[in-house]
MDAnalysis code that builds the backbone (N, CA, C; Angstrom):
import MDAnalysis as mda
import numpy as np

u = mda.Universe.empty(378, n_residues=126, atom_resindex=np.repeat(np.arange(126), 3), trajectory=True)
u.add_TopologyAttr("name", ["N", "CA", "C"] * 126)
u.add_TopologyAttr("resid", np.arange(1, 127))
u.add_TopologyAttr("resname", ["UNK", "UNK", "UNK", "UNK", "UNK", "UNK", "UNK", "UNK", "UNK", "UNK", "UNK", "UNK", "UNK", "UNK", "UNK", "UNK", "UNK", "UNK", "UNK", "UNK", "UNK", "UNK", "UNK", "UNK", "UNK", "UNK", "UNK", "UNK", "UNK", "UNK", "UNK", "UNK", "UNK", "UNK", "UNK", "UNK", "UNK", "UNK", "UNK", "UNK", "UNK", "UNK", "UNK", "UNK", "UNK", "UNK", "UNK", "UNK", "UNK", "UNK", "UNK", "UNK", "UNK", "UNK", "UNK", "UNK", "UNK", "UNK", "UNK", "UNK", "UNK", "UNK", "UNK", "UNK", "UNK", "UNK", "UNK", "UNK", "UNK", "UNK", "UNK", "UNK", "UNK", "UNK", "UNK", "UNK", "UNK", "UNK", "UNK", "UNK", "UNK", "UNK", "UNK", "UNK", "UNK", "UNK", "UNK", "UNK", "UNK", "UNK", "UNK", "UNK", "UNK", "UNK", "UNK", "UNK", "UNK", "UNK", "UNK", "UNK", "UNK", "UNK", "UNK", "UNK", "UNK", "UNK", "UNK", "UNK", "UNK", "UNK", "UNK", "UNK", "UNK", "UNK", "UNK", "UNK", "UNK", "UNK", "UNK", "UNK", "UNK", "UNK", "UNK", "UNK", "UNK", "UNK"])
u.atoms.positions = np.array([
    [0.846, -1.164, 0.000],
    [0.000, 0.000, 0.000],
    [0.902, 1.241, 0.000],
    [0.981, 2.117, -0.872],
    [1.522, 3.343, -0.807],
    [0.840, 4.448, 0.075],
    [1.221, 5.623, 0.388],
    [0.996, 6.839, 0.414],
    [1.359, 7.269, -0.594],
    [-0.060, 8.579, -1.070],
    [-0.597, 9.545, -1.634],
    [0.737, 10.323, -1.033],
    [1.333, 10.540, -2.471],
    [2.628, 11.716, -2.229],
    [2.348, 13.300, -1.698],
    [1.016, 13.301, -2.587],
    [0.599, 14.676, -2.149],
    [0.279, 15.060, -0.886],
    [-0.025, 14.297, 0.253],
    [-0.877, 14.264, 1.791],
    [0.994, 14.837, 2.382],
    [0.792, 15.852, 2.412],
    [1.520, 16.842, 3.077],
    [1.835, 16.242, 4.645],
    [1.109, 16.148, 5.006],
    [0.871, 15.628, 7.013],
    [1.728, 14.311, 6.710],
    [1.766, 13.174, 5.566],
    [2.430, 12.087, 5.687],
    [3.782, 12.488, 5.527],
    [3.922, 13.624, 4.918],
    [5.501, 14.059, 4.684],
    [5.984, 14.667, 5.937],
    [5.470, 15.364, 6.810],
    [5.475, 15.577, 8.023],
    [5.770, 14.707, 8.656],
    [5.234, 13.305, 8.842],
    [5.466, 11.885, 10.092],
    [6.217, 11.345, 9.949],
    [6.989, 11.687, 8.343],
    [8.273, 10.933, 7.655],
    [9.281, 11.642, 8.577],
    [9.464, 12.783, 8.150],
    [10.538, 13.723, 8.647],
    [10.408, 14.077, 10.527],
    [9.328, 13.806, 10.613],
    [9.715, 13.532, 12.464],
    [10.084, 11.792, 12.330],
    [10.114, 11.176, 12.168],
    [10.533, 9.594, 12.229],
    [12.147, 9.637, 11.712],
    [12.348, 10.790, 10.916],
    [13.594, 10.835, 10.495],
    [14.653, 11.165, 11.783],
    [14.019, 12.470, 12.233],
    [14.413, 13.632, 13.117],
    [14.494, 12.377, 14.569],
    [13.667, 11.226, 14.518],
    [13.848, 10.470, 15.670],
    [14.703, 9.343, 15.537],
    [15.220, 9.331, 14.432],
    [16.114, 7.824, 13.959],
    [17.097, 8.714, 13.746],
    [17.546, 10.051, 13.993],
    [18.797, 10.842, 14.156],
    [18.976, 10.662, 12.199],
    [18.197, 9.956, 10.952],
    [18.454, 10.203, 9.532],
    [18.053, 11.438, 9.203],
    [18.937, 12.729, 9.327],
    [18.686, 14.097, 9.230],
    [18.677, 14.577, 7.315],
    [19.220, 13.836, 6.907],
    [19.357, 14.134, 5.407],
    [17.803, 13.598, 4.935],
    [17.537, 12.017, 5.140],
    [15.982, 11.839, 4.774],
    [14.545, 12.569, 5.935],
    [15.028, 13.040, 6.778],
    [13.933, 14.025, 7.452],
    [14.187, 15.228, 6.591],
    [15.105, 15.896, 6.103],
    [15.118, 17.755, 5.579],
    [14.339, 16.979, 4.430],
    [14.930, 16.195, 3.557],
    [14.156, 15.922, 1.922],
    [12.396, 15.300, 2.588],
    [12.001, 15.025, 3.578],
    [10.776, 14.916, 3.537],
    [9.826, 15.898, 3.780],
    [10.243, 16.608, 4.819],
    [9.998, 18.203, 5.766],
    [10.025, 19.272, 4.094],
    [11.314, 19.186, 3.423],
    [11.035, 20.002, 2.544],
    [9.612, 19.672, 1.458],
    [9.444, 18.367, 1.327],
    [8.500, 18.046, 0.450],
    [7.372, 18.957, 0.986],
    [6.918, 18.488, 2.166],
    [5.478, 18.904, 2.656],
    [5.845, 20.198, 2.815],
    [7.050, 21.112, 3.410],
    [6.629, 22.627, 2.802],
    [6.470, 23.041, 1.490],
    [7.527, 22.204, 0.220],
    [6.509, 22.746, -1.118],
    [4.877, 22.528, -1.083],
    [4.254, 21.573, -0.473],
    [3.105, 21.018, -1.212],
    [2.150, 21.761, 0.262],
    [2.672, 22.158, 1.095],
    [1.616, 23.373, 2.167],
    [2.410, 24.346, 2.493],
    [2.844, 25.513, 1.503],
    [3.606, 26.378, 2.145],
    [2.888, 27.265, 3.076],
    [2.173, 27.443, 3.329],
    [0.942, 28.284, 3.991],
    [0.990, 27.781, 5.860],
    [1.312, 26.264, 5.546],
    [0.935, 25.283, 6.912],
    [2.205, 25.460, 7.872],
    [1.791, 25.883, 9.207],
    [2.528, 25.672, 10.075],
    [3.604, 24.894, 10.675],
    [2.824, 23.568, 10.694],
    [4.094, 22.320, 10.721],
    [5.045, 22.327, 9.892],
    [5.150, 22.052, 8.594],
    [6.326, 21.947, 8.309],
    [7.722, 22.828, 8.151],
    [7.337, 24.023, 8.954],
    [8.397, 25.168, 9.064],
    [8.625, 24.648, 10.632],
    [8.179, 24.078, 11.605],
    [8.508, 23.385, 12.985],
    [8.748, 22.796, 12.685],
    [8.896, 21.862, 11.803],
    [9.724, 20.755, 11.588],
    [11.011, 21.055, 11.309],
    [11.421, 22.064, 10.072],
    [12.840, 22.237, 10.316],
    [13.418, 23.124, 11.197],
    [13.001, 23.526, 11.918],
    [13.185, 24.069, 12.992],
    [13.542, 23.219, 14.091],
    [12.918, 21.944, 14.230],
    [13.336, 20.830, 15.170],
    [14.131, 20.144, 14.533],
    [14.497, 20.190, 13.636],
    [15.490, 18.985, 12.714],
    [16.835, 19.980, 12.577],
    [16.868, 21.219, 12.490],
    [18.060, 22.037, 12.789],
    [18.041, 22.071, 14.436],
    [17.736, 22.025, 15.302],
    [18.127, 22.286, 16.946],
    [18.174, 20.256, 16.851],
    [17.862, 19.086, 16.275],
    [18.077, 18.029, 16.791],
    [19.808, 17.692, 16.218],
    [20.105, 18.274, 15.049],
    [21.453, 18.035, 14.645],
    [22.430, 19.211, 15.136],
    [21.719, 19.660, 16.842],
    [22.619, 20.581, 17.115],
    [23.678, 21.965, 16.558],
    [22.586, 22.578, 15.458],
    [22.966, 23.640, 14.751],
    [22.435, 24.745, 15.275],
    [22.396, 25.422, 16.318],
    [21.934, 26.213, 17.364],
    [21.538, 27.102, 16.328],
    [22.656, 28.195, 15.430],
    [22.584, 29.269, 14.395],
    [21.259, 28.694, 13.436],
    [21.269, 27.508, 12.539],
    [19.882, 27.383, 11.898],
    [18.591, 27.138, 12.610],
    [19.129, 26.505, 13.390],
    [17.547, 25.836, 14.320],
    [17.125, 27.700, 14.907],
    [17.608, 28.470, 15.603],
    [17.192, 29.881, 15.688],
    [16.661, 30.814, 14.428],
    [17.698, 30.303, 13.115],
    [16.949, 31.023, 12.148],
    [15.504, 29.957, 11.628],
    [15.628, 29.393, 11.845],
    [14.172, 28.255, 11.543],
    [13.471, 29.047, 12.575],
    [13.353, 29.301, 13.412],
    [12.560, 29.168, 14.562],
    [11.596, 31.058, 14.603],
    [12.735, 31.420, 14.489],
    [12.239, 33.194, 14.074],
    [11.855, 33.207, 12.642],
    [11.880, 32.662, 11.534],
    [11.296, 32.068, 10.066],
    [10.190, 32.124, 10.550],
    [9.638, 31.012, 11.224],
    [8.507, 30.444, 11.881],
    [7.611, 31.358, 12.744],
    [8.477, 32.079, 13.165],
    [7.262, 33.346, 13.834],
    [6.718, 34.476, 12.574],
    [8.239, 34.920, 11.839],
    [8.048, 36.242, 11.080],
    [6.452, 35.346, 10.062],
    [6.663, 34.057, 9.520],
    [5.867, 33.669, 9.108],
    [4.276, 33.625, 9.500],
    [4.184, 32.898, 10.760],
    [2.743, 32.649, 11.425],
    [2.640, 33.928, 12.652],
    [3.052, 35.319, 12.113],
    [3.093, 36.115, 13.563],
    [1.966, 35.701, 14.640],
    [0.834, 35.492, 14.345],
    [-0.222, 35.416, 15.138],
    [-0.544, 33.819, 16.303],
    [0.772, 33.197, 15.560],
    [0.785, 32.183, 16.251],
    [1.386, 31.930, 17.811],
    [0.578, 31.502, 18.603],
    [0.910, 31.458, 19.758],
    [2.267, 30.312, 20.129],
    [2.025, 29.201, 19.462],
    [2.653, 28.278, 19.418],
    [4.114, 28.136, 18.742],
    [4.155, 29.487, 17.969],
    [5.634, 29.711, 17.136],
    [6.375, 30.260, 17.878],
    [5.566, 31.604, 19.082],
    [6.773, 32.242, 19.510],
    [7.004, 31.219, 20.896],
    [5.652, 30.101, 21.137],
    [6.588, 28.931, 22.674],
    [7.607, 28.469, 22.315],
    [7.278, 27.725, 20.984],
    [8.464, 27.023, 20.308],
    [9.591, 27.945, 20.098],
    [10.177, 29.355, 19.882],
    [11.501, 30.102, 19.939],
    [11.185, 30.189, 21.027],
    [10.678, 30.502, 22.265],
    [10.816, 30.491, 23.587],
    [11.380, 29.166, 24.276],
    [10.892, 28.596, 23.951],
    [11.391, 27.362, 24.387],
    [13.324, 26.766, 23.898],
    [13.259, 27.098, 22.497],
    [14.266, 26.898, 22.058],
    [15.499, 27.987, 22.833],
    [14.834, 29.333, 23.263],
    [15.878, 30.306, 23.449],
    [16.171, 29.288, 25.236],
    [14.838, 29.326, 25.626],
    [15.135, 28.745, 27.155],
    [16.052, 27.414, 26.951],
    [15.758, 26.079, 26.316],
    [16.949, 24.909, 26.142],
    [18.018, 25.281, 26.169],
    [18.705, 26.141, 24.932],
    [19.606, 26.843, 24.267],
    [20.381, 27.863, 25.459],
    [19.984, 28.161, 26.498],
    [20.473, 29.091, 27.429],
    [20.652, 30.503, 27.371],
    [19.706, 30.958, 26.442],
    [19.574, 32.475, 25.815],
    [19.103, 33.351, 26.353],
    [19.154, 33.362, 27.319],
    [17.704, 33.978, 28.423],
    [17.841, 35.740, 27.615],
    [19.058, 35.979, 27.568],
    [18.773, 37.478, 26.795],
    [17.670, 37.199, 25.971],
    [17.838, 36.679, 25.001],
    [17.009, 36.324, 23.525],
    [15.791, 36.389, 24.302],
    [15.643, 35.023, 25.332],
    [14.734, 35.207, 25.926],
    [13.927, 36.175, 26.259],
    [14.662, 37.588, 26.756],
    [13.778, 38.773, 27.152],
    [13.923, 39.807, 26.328],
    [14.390, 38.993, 24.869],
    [14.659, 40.706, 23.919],
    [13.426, 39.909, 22.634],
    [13.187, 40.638, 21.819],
    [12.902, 40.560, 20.319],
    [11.167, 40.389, 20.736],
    [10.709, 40.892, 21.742],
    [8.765, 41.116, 21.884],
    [8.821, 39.569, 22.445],
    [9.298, 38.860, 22.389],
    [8.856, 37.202, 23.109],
    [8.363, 37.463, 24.316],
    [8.981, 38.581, 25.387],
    [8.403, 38.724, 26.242],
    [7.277, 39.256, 26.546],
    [6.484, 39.070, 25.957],
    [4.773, 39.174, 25.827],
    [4.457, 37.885, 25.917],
    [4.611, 37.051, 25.081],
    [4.242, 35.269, 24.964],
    [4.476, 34.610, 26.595],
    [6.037, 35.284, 27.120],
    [5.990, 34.889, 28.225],
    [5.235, 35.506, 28.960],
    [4.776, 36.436, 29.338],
    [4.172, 37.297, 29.929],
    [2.399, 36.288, 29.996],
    [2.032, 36.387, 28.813],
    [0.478, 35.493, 28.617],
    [0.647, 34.567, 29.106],
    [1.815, 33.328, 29.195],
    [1.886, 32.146, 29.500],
    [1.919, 32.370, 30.895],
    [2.394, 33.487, 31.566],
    [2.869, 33.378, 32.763],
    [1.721, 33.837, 33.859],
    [0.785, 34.487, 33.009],
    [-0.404, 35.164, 33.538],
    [-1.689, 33.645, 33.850],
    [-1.645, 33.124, 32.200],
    [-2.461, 31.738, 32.570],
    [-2.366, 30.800, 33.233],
    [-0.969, 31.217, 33.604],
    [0.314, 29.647, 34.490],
    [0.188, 28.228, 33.923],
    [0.168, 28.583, 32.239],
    [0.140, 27.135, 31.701],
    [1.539, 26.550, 31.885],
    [2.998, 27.653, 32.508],
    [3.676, 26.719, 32.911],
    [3.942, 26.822, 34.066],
    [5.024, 26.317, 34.279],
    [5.528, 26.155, 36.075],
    [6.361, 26.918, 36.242],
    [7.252, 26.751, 37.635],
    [7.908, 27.992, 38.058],
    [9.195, 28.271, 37.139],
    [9.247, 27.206, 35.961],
    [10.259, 27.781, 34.967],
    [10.447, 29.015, 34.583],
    [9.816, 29.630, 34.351],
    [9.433, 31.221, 33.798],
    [9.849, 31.979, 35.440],
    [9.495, 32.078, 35.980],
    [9.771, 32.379, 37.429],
    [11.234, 32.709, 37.687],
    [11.752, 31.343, 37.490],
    [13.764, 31.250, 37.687],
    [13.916, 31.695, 36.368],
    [13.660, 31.521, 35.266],
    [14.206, 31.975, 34.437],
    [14.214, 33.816, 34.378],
    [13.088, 34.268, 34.343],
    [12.998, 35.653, 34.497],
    [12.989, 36.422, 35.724],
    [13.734, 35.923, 36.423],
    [13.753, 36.363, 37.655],
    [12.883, 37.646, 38.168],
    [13.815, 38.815, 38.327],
    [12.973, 39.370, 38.635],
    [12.224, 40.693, 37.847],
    [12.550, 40.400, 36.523],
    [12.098, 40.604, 35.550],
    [10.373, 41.348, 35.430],
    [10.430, 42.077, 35.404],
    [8.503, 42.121, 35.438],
    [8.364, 42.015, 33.944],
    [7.042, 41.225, 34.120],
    [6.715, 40.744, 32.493],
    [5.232, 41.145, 32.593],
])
């Protein structure tokens, strides 16, 4: 039984299966497929964004990651994901420069996380 080349989302499950079997050359050629065939779609710009921070390229996985916001500005989930990446990454500047600190600020107001945000921004008012 094949997959339908065109189903974008299957090119997506390829390239995280890649990104998890550490095969970074057949995750980018799958990740790239499904961004030609949904350039519009969210996932597959998080995908290389996680496939540059999993082969430890700090410099692309950051430019993936701010790609991914300038792209979906309205997305809540683009600027966790560079938040998150700046917090792994140990950026805490980054962390409190470039407007992210609003995202933290909302997250920190809903307390969808824990006292991470807390130690991290010490005493920071957000």
């Amino acid at each position: 039984m094949g997959v339908d080349p065109k189903l974008w989302k299957a090119w997506i499950l390829l390239g995280n299966a890649g990104i998890e079997l550490q095969q970074f050359q057949e995750a980018q050629n799958a990740l790239e497929k499904a961004k030609g065939l949904a350039p519009d779609e969210f996932l597959p710009y998080l995908g290389m964004a996680m496939l540059s921070e999993a082969k430890k390229d700090t410099q692309e996985a950051e430019n993936e990651y701010v790609l991914l916001t300038e792209k979906f500005p309205d997305s809540m989930e683009g600027e966790q994901a560079l938040l998150n990446f700046y917090r792994k990454s140990g950026q805490k500047e980054k962390l409190l420069k470039n407007g992210t600190t609003k995202c933290a600020a909302i997250a920190f107001e809903f307390k969808t996380l824990t006292g991470t945000w807390r130690d991290l921004l010490g005493s920071q008012n957000v």
